[in-house]
C-alpha positions in Angstrom: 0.0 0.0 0.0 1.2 3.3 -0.6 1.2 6.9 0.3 -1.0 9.1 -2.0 -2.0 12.5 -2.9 -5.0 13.3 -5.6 -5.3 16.3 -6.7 -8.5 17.5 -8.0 -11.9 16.2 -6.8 -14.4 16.9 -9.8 -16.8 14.4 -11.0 -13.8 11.9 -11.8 -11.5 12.7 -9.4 -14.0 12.3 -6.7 -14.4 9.0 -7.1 -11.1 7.8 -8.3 -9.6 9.3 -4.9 -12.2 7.4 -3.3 -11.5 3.8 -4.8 -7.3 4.4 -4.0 -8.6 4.9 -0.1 -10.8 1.8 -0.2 -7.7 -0.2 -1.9 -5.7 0.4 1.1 -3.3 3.3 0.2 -3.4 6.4 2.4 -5.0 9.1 1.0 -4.6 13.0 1.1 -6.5 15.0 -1.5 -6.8 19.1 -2.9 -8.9 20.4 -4.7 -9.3 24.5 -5.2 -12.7 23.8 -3.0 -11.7 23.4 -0.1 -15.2 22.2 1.1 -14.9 19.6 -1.2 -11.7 18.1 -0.1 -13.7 18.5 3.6 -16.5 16.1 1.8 -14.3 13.6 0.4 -12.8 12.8 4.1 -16.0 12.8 5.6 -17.0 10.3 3.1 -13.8 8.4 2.6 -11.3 9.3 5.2 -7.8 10.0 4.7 -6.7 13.5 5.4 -7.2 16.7 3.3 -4.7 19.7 2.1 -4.9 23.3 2.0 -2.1 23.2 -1.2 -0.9 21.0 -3.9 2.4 21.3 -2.5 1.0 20.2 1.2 -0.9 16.8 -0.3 2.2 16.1 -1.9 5.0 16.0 1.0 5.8 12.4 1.9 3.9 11.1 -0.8 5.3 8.2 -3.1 2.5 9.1 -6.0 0.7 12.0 -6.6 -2.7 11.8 -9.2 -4.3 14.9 -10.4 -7.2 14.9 -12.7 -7.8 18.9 -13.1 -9.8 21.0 -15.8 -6.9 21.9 -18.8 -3.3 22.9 -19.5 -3.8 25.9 -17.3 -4.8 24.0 -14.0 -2.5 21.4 -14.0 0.6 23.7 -14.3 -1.3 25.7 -11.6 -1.2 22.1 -9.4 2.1 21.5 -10.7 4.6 24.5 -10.5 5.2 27.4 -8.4 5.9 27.9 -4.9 2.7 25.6 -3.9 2.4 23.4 -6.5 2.8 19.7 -6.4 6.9 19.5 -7.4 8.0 22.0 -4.8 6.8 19.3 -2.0 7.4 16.0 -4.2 10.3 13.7 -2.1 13.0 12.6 -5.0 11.7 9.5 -6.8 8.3 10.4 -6.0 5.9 9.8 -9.7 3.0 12.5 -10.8 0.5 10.5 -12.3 -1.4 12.9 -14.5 -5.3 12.0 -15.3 -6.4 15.3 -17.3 -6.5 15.4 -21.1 -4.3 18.1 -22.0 -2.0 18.8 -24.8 1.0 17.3 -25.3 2.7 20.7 -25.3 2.2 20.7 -21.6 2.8 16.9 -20.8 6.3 17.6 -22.5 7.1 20.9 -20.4 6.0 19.7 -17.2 7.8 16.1 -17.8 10.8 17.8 -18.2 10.3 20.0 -15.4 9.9 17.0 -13.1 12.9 15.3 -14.6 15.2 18.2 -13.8 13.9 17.9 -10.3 14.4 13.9 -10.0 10.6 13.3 -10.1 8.7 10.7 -12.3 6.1 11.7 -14.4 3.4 9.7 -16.1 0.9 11.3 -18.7 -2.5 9.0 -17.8 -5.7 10.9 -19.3 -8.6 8.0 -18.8 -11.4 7.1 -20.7 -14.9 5.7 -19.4 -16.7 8.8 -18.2 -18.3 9.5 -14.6 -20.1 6.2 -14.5 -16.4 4.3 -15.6 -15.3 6.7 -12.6 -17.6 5.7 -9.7 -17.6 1.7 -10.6 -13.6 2.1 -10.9 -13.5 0.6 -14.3 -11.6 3.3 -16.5 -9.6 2.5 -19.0 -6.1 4.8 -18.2 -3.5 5.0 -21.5 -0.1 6.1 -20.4 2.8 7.4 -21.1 6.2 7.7 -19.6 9.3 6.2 -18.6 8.8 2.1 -18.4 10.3 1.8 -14.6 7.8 5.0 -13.8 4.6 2.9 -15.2 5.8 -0.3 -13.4 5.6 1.2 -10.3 2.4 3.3 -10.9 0.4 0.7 -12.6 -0.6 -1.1 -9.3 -2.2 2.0 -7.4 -4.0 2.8 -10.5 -5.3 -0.8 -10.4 -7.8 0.7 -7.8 -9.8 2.2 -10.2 -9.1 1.3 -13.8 -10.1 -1.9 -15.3 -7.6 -1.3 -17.9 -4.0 0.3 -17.4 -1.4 0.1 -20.5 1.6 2.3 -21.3 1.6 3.4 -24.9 5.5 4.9 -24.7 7.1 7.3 -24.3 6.2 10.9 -22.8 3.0 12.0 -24.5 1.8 8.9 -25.7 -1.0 8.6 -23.2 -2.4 12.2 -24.2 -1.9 10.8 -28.2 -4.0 7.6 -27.4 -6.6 10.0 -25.8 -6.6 12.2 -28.6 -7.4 8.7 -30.7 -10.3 7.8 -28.3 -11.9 11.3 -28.8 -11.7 11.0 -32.8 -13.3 8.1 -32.6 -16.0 9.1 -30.5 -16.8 12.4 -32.1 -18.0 10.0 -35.2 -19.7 7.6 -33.1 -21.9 9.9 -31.7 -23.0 11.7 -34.6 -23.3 8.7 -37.0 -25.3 7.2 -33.8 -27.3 11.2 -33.8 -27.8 10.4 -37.2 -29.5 6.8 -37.4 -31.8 7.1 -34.7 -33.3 10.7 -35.7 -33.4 8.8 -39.3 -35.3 5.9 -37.1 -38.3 8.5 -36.3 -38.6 10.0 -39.6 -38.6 6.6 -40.8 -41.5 5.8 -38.4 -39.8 2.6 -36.9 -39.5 2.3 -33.0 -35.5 3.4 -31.8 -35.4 1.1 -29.4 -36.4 -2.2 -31.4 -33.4 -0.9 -33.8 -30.9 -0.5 -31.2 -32.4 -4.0 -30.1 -31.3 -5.6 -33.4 -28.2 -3.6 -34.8 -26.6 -3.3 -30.9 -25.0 -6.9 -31.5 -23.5 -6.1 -34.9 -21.2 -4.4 -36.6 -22.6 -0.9 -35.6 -22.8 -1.6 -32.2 -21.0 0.2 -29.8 -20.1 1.5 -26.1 -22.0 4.8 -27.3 -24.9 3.2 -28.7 -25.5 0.8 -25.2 -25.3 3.5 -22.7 -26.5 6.8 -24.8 -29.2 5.5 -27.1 -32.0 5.8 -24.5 -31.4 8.7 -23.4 -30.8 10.3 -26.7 -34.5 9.1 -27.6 -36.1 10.2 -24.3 -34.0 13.9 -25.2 -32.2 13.7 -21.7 -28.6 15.2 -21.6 -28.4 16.2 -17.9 -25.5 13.4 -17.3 -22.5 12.3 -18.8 -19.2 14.1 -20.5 -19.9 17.7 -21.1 -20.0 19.2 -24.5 -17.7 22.3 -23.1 -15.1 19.4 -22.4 -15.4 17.7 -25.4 -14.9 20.9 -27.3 -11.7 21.6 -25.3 -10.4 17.7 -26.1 -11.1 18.3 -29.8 -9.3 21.3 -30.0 -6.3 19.8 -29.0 -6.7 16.9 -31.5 -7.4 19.6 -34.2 -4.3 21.5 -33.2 -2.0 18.2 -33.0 -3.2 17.3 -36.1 -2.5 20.6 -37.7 1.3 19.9 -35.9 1.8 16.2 -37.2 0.2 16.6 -40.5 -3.0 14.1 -39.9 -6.0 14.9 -42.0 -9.3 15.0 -39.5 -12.0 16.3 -41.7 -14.7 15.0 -39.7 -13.6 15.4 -36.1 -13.4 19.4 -37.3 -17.2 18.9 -38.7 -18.3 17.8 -35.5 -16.5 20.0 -33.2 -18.3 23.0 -35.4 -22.0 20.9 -34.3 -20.8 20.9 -30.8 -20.4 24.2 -31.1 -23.6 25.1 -32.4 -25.0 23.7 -29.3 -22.7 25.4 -26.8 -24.8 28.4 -28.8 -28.1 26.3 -28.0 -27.2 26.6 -24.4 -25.8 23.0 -23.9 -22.2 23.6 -23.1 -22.9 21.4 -19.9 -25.0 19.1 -21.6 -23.6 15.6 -22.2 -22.0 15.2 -25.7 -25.1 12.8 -27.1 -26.2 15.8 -27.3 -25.3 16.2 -30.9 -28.9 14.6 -31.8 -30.4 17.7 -30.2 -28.6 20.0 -32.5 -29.8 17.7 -35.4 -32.9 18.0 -35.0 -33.0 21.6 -33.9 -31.2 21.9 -37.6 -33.7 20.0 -39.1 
């Protein structure tokens, strides 16, 4: 069992913080509210800090899973942050999607300072979160990983290391490509369903098992036909995700024609009013179009 600090206790982090106390490892958490931190131990136990740099004294890993580029360097550097308390040896396990801009400054930051550093954005959403069944795609040195791996056990059901530093945010950026089409291909069918006058449902039913079946279309389709969108992965982070594939692929030369379509739907319905409305979503703005 180890000694922890989790930094950042939104609607992932919560939980994830949560599973690593009920593994064993000793917990102490930060997160800019403090009366959220305050919840958490109520809840959970373990101990609570007034600074990143405070939950990271003593500690053998430190997790963060923060908002963007901008927070985790907040979390990360300055007088407060999470390396000026880190012990030499100690590994940041990072859990936001961010750029790979910032994975590569704040990897080398840590290196410079004898610190490991491990980019580990996660994919599963805030039901994969609570259940502790995220799948966590990592990158980073191979001894760093090795010795990571087994606290994020708590609460992934699938941990790999991709390479190198970066290749965890790359993989993510992958995952969000593909999920941009899902969703409005999936947007697509079932608002072509009504039209069509067949029941959603009974399709689902029948093409689920196929080849057009998908993650998306088990846990989104019914609430895309009941028009329900008060759950899930928010459209104002999905926007933010995309538009750090959109600028890596400008940077590595990859074509993404229709990741840059549907980032332009999400944003029409950030305009509708559904920046915080989850990213199935998308059939919303179709119809609305219609």
């Amino acid at each position: 069992m180890a000694k922890c600090a989790f930094l950042g206790l939104g609607v992932m982090g919560y939980p994830m913080a949560g599973h690593m106390t009920k593994a064993g490892h000793e917990v102490t958490v930060y997160n800019r509210t403090a009366a959220k931190a305050e919840k958490w131990v109520a809840e959970f136990g373990g101990a609570s800090a007034a600074t990143p740099r405070e939950a990271a004294e003593g500690a053998d890993f430190i997790m963060a899973c923060v908002g963007n580029d901008d927070d985790l360097r907040a979390v990360c550097t300055g007088e407060e942050g999470a390396f000026a308390g880190m012990k030499p040896g100690a590994i940041f396990v990072d859990h936001t999607t961010v750029s790979s801009m910032v994975t590569t400054e704040l990897s080398a930051i840590a290196a410079e300072k004898g610190l490991g550093f491990i980019d580990a954005p996660v994919s599963g959403g805030q039901a994969g979160a609570e259940n502790g069944q995220l799948v966590v795609m990592c990158g980073g040195e191979q001894a760093n990983y090795d010795a990571a791996a087994p606290v994020i056990d708590a609460y992934a059901k699938l941990c790999k290391r991709l390479g190198e530093s970066g290749a965890g945010q790359l993989c993510k950026m992958v995952n969000q490509i593909c999920i941009a089409g899902l969703v409005q291909g999936l947007s697509e069918g079932l608002a072509f369903a009504e039209k069509a006058g067949i029941d959603g449902r009974e399709v689902v039913e029948v093409i689920g098992g196929g080849a057009a079946g998908s993650w998306q279309m088990v846990n989104r389709f019914e609430t895309m036909l009941d028009d329900k969108f008060d759950h899930g992965f928010a459209v104002d982070w999905m926007r933010k995700d995309l538009g750090i594939c959109l600028a890596t692929g400008d940077e590595i030369g990859a074509s993404l024609p229709v990741t840059a379509l549907v980032d332009q739907f999400y944003k029409d319905v950030q305009a509708m009013g559904g920046g915080r409305w989850d990213t199935s979503a998308l059939i919303k703005r179709l119809k609305a179009f219609d």
